[in-house]
mmCIF file of the C-alpha atoms, coordinates in Angstrom:
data_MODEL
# 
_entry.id   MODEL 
# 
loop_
_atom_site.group_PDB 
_atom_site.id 
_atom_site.type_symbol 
_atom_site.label_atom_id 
_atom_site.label_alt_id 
_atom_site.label_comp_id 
_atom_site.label_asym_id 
_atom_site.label_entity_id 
_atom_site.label_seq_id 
_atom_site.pdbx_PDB_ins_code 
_atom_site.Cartn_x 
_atom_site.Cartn_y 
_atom_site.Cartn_z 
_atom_site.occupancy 
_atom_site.B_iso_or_equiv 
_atom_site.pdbx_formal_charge 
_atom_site.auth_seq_id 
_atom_site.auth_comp_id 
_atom_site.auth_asym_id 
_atom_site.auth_atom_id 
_atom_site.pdbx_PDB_model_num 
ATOM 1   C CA . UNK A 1 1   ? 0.000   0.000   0.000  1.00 0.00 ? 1   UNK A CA 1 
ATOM 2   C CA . UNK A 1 2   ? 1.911   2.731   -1.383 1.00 0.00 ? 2   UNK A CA 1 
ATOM 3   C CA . UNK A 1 3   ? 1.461   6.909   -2.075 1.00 0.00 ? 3   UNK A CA 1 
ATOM 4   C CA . UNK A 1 4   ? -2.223  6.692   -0.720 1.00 0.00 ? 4   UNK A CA 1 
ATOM 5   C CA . UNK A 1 5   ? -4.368  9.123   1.372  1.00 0.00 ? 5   UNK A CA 1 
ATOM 6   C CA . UNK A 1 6   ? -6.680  7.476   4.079  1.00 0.00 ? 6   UNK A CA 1 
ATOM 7   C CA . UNK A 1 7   ? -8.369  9.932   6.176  1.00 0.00 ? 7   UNK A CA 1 
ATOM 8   C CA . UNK A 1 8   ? -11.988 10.697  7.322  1.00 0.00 ? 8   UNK A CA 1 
ATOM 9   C CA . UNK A 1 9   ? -12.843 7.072   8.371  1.00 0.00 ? 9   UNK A CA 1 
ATOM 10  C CA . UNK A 1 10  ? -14.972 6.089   11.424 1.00 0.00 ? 10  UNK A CA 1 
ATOM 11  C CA . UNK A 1 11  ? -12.970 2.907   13.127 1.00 0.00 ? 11  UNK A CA 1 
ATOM 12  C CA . UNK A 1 12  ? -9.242  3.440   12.122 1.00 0.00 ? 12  UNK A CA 1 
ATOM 13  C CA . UNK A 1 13  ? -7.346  1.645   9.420  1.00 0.00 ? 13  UNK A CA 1 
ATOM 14  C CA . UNK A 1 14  ? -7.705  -2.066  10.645 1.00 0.00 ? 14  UNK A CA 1 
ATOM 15  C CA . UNK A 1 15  ? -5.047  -4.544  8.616  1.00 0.00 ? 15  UNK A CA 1 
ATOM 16  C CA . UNK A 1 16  ? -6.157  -8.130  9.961  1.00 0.00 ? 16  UNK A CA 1 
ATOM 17  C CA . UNK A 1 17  ? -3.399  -10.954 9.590  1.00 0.00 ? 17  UNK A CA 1 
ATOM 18  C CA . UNK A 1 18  ? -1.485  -9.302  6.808  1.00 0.00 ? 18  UNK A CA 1 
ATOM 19  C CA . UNK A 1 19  ? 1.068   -11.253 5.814  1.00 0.00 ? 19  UNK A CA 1 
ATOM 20  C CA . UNK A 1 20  ? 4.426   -9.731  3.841  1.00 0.00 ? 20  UNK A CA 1 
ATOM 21  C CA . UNK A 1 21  ? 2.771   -6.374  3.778  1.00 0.00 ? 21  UNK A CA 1 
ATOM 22  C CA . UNK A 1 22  ? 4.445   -3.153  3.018  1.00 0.00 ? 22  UNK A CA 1 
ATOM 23  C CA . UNK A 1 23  ? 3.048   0.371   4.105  1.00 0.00 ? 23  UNK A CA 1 
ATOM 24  C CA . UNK A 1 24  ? 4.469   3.282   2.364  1.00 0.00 ? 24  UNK A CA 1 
ATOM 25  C CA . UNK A 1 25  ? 4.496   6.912   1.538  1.00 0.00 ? 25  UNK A CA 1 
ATOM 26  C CA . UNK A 1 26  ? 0.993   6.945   2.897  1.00 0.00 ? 26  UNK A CA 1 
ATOM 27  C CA . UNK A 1 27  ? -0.791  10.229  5.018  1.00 0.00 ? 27  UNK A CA 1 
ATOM 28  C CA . UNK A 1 28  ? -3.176  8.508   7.606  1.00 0.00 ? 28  UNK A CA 1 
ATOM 29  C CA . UNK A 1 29  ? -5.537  11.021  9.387  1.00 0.00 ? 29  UNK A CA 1 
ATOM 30  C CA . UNK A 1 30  ? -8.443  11.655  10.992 1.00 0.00 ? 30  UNK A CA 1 
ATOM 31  C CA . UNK A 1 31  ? -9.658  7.722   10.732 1.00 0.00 ? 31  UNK A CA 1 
ATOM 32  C CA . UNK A 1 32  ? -11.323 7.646   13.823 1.00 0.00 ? 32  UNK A CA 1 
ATOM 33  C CA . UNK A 1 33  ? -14.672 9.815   13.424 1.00 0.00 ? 33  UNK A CA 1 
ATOM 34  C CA . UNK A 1 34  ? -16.558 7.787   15.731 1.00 0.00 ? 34  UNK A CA 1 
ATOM 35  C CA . UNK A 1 35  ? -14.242 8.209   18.602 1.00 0.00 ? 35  UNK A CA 1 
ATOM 36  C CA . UNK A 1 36  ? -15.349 11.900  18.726 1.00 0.00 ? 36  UNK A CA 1 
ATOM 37  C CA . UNK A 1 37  ? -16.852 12.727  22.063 1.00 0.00 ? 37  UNK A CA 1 
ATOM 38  C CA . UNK A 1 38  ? -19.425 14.362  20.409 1.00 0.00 ? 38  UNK A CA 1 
ATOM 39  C CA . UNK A 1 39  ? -23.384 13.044  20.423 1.00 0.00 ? 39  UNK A CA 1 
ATOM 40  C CA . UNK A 1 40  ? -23.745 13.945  16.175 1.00 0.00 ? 40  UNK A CA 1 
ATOM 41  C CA . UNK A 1 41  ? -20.783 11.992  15.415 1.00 0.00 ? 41  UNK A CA 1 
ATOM 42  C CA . UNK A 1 42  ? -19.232 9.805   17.976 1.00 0.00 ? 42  UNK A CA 1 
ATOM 43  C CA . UNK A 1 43  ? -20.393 5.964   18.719 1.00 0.00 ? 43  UNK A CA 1 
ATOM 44  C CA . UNK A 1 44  ? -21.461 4.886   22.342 1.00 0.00 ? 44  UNK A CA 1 
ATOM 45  C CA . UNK A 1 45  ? -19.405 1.769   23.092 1.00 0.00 ? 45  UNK A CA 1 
ATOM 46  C CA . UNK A 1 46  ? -22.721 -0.768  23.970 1.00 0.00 ? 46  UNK A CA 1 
ATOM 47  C CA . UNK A 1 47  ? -20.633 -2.403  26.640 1.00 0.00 ? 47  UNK A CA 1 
ATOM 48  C CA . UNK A 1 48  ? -19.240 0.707   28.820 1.00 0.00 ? 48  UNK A CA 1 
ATOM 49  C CA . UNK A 1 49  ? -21.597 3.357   27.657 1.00 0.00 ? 49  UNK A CA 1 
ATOM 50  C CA . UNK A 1 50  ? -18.829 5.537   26.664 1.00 0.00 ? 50  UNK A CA 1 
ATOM 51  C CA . UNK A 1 51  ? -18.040 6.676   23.213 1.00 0.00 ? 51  UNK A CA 1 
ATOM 52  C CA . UNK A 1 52  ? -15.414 3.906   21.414 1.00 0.00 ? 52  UNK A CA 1 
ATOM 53  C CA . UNK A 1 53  ? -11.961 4.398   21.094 1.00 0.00 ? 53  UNK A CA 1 
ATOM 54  C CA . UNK A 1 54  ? -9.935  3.299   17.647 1.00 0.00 ? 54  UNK A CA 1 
ATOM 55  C CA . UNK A 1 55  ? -6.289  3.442   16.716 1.00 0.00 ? 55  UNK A CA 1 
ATOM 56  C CA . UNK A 1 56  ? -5.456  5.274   13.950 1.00 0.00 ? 56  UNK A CA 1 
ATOM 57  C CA . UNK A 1 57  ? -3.732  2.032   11.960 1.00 0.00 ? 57  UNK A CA 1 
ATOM 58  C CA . UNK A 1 58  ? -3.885  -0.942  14.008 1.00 0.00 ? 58  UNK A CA 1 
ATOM 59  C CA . UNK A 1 59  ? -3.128  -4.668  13.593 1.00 0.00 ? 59  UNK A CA 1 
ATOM 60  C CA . UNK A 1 60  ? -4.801  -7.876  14.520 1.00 0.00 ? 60  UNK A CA 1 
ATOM 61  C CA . UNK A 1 61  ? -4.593  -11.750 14.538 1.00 0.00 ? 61  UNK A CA 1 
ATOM 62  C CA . UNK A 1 62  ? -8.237  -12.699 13.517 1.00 0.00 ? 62  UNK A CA 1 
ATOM 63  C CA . UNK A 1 63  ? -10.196 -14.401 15.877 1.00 0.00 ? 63  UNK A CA 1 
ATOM 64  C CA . UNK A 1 64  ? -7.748  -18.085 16.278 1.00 0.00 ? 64  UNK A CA 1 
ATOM 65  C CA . UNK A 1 65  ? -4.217  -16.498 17.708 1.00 0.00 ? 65  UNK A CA 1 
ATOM 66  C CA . UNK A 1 66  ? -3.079  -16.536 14.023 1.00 0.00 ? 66  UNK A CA 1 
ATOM 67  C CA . UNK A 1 67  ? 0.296   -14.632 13.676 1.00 0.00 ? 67  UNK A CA 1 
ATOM 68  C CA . UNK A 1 68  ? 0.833   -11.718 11.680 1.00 0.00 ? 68  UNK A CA 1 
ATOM 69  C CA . UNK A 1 69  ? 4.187   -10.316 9.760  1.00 0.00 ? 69  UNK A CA 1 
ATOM 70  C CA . UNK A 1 70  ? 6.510   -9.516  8.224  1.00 0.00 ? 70  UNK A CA 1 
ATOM 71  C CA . UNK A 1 71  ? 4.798   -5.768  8.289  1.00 0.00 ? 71  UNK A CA 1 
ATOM 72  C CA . UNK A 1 72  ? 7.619   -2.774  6.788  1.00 0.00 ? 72  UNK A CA 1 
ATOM 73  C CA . UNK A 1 73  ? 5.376   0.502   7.859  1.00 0.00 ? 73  UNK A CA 1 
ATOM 74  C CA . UNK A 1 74  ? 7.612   2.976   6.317  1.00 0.00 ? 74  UNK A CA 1 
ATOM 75  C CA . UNK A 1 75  ? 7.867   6.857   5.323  1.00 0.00 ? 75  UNK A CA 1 
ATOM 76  C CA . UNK A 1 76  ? 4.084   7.672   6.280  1.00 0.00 ? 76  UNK A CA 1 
ATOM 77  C CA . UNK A 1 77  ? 2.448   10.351  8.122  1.00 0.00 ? 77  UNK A CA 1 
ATOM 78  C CA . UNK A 1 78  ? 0.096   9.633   10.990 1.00 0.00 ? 78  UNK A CA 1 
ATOM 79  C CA . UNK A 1 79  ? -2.441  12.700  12.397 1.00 0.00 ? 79  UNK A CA 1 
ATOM 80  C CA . UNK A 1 80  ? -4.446  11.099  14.274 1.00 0.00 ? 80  UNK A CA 1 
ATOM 81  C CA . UNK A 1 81  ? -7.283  13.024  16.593 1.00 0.00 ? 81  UNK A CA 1 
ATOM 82  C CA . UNK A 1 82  ? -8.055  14.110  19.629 1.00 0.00 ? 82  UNK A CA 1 
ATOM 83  C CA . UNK A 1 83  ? -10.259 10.624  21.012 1.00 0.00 ? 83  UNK A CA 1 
ATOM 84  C CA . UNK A 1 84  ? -8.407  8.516   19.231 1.00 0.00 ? 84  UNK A CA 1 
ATOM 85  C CA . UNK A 1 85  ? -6.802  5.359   21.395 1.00 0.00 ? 85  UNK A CA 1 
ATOM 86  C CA . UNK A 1 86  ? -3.280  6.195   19.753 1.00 0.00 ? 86  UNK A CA 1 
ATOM 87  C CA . UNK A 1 87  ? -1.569  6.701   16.558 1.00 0.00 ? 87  UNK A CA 1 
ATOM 88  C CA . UNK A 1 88  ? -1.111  2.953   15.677 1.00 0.00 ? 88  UNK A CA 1 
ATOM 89  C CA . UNK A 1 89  ? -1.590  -0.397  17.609 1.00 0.00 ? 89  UNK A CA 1 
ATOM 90  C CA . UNK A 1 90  ? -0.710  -3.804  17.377 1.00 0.00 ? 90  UNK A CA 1 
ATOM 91  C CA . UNK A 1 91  ? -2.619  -6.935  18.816 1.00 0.00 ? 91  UNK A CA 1 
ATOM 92  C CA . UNK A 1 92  ? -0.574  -10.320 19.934 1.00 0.00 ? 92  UNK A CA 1 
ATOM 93  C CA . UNK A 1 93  ? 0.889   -12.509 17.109 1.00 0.00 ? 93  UNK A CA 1 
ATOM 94  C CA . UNK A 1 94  ? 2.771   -9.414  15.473 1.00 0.00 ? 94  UNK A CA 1 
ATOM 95  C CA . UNK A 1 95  ? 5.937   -10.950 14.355 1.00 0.00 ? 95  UNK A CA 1 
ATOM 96  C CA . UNK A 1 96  ? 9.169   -8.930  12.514 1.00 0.00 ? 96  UNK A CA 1 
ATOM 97  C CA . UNK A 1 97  ? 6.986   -5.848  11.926 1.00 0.00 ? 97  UNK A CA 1 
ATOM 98  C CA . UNK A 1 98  ? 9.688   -2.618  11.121 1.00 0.00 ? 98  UNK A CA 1 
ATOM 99  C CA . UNK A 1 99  ? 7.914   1.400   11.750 1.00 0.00 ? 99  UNK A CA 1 
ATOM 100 C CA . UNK A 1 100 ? 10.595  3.272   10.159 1.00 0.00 ? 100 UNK A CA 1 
ATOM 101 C CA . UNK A 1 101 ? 11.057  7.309   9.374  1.00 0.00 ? 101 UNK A CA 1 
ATOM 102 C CA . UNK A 1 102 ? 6.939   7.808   10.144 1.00 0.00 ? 102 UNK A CA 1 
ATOM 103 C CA . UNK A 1 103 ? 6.173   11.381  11.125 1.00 0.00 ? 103 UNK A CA 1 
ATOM 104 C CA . UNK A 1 104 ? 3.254   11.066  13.830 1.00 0.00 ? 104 UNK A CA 1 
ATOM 105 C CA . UNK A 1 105 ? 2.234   15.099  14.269 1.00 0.00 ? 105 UNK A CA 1 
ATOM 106 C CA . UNK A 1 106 ? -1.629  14.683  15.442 1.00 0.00 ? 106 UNK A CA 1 
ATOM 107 C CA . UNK A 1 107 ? -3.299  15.160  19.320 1.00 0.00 ? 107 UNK A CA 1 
ATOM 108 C CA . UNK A 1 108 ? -2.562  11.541  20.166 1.00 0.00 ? 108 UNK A CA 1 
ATOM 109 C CA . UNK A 1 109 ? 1.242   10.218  18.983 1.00 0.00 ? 109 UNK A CA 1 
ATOM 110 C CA . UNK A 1 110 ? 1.569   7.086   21.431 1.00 0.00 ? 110 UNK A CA 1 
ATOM 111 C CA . UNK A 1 111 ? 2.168   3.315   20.095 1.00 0.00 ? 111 UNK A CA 1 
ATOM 112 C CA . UNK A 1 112 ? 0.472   0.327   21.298 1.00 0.00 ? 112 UNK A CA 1 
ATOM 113 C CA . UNK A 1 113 ? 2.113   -2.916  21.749 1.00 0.00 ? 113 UNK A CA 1 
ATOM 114 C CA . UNK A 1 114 ? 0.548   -5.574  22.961 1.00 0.00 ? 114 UNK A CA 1 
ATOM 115 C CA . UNK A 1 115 ? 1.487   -8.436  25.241 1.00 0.00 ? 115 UNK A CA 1 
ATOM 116 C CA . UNK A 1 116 ? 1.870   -11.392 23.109 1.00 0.00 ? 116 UNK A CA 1 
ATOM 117 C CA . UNK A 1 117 ? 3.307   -9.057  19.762 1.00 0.00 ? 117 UNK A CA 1 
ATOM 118 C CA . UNK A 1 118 ? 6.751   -9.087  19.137 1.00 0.00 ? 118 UNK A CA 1 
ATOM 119 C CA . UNK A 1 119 ? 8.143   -5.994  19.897 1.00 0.00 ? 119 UNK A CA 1 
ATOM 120 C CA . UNK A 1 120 ? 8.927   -4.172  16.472 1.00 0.00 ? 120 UNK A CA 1 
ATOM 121 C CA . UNK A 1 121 ? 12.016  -2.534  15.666 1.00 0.00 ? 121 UNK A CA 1 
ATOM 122 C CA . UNK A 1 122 ? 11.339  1.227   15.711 1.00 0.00 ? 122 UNK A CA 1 
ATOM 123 C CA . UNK A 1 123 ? 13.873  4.129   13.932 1.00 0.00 ? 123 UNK A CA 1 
ATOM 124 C CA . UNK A 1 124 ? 14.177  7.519   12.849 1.00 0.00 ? 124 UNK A CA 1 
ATOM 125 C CA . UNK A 1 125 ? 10.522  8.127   13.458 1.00 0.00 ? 125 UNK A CA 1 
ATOM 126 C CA . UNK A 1 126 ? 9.652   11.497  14.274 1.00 0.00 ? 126 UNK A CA 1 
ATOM 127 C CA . UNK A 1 127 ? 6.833   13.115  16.670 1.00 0.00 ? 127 UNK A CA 1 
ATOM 128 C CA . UNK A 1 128 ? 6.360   9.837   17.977 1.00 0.00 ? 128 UNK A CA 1 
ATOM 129 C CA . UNK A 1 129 ? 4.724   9.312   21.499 1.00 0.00 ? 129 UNK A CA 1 
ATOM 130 C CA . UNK A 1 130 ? 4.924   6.910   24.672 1.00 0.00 ? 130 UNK A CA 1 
ATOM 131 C CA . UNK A 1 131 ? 5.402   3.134   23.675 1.00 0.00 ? 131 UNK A CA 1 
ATOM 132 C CA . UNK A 1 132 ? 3.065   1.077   26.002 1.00 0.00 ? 132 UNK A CA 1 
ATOM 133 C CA . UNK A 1 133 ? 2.461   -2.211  26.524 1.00 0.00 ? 133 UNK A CA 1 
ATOM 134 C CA . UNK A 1 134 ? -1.354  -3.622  26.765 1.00 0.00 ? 134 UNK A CA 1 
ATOM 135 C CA . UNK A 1 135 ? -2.780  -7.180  27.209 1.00 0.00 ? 135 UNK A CA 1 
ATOM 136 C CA . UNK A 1 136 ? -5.306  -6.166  24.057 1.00 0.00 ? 136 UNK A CA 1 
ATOM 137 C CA . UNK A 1 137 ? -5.232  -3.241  22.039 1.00 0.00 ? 137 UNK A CA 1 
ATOM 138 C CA . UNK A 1 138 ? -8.758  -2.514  21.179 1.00 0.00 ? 138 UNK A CA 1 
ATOM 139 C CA . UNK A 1 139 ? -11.572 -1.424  19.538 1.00 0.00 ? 139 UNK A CA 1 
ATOM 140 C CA . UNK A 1 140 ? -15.010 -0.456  20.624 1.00 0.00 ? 140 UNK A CA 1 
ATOM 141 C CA . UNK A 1 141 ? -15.571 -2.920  23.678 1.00 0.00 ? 141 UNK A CA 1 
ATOM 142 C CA . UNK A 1 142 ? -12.391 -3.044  25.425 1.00 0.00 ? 142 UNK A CA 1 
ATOM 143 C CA . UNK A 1 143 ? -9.752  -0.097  26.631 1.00 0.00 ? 143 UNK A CA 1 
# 
């Protein structure tokens, strides 16, 4: 996925077991529209009662503990929005996944790792927030 704008969306850019995938050159903002704490746009999470929280990009395993990888995110720009759960997240089975020379310049800059995810190699990435470690990096139902 190369040269491509992705913005506007309502649940983040969701990549489920990609496999050999390489994310370049792309501008990622604003994907989380119903994150928005607002009562015209945001969603109400049906299990908390508070409005859902999305990554920006974020990675998952399906449903089985499938494994995910190799993943090259490279050269992209991440703005994500105020609401949003963080710039970009990735669920257990994440294996040799490389975020290189990404500019993250929105409200929320912070990377998700879960437990159970290989820990990627990170460099020359600019803007970027607090790495943290979660048990599950969610969606809607879970923080």
């Amino acid at each position: 996925i190369v040269g491509n704008t992705f913005t506007g969306g309502g649940r983040g850019c969701w990549f489920n077991r990609p496999k050999n995938a390489v994310i370049m050159g792309n501008i990622f903002s604003g994907n989380t529209e119903k994150c928005t704490p607002d009562i015209q746009t945001g969603r109400f999470c049906h299990v908390t009662g508070e409005f859902e929280k999305y990554p920006e990009m974020y990675f998952t395993s399906g449903e089985n503990d499938e494994e995910y990888g190799s993943v090259i995110i490279k050269g992209n720009v991440f703005k994500a929005k105020k609401g949003a759960s963080s710039a970009v997240s990735f669920n257990p089975g994440g294996k040799n996944i490389l975020l290189e020379g990404n500019i993250f310049n929105g409200d929320v800059c912070d990377i998700h790792v879960a437990k159970g995810c290989e820990k990627p190699l990170m460099m020359n990435n600019i803007g970027i927030g607090e790495i943290m470690e979660q048990r599950f990096v969610n969606t809607a139902n879970q923080r």
